[in-house]
N, C-alpha and C positions, 0 to 999 in steps of 0.2 A: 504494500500500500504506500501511495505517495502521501505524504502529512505533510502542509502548511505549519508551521510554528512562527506565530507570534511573540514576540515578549522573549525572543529564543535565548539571551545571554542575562536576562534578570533572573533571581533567585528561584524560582518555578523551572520556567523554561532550561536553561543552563540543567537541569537537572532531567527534565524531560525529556529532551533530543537525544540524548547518550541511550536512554532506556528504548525507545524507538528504535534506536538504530540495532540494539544490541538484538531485539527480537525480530530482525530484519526487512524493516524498513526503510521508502529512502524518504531523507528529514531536507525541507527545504524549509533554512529560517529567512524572515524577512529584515534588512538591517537599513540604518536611517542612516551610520555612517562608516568610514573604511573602518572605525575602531568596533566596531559591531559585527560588522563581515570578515575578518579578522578571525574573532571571538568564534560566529557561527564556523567557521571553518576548522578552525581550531578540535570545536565540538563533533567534526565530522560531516557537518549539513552542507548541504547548496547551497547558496546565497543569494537572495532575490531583492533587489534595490528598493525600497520609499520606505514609507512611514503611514502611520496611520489616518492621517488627514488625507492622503492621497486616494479617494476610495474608490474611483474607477479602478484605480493597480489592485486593491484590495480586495475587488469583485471578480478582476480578472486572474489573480492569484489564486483564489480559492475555486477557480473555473476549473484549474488546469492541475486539482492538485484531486488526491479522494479523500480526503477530510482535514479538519482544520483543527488545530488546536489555538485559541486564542488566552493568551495569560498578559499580553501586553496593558496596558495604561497610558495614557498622559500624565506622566509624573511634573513636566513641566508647569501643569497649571494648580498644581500644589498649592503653592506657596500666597498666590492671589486668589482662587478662587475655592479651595479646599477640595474634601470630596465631593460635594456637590457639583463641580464643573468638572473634575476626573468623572461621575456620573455621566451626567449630562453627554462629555466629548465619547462616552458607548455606544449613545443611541443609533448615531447614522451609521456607527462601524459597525453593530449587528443590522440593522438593515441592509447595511449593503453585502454582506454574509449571507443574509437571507434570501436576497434577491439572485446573487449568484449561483445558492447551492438549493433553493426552492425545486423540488418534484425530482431530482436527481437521485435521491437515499442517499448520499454525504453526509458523512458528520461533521457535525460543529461542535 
């Protein structure tokens, strides 16, 4: 099975991809930057370029993979809008999840 992994080198993820792989699977994580795809490579995965705000790639990501694991967040908006805007910045990233892998049997 191909897996999507989000979130692939935070505390979750980082942890996830190894055990994927190890039960042979192939792990493609998603990285925002060379120090993140690095990391995923490091762990063994593909590396598949953007970030979470980007949700066309997010929709097209999860098109081309048989299921997704999502563990990422916006950590970024922390600090100004607490968890409530980490909430909030979910909502169009499962949508767009959903809209990708809708009538398929994928998991998310």
């Amino acid at each position: 099975m191909h897996v999507l992994v989000t979130g692939g080198t935070g505390h979750s993820g980082s942890h996830i991809i190894p055990e994927l792989i190890a039960a042979g699977h192939e792990v493609t994580g998603l990285a925002r930057s060379d120090t993140a795809a690095a990391a995923l490579s490091a762990l063994g995965a593909k590396v598949r370029r953007g970030d979470l705000q980007d949700l066309d790639g997010l929709k097209e990501a999860a098109a081309d993979s048989d299921g997704v694991i999502h563990v990422a967040h916006r950590q970024d908006l922390l600090p100004s809008g607490g968890m409530d805007a980490v909430s909030a910045a979910e909502i169009p990233v499962m949508l767009a999840y959903g809209e990708a892998l809708a009538g398929t049997g994928k998991p998310l």
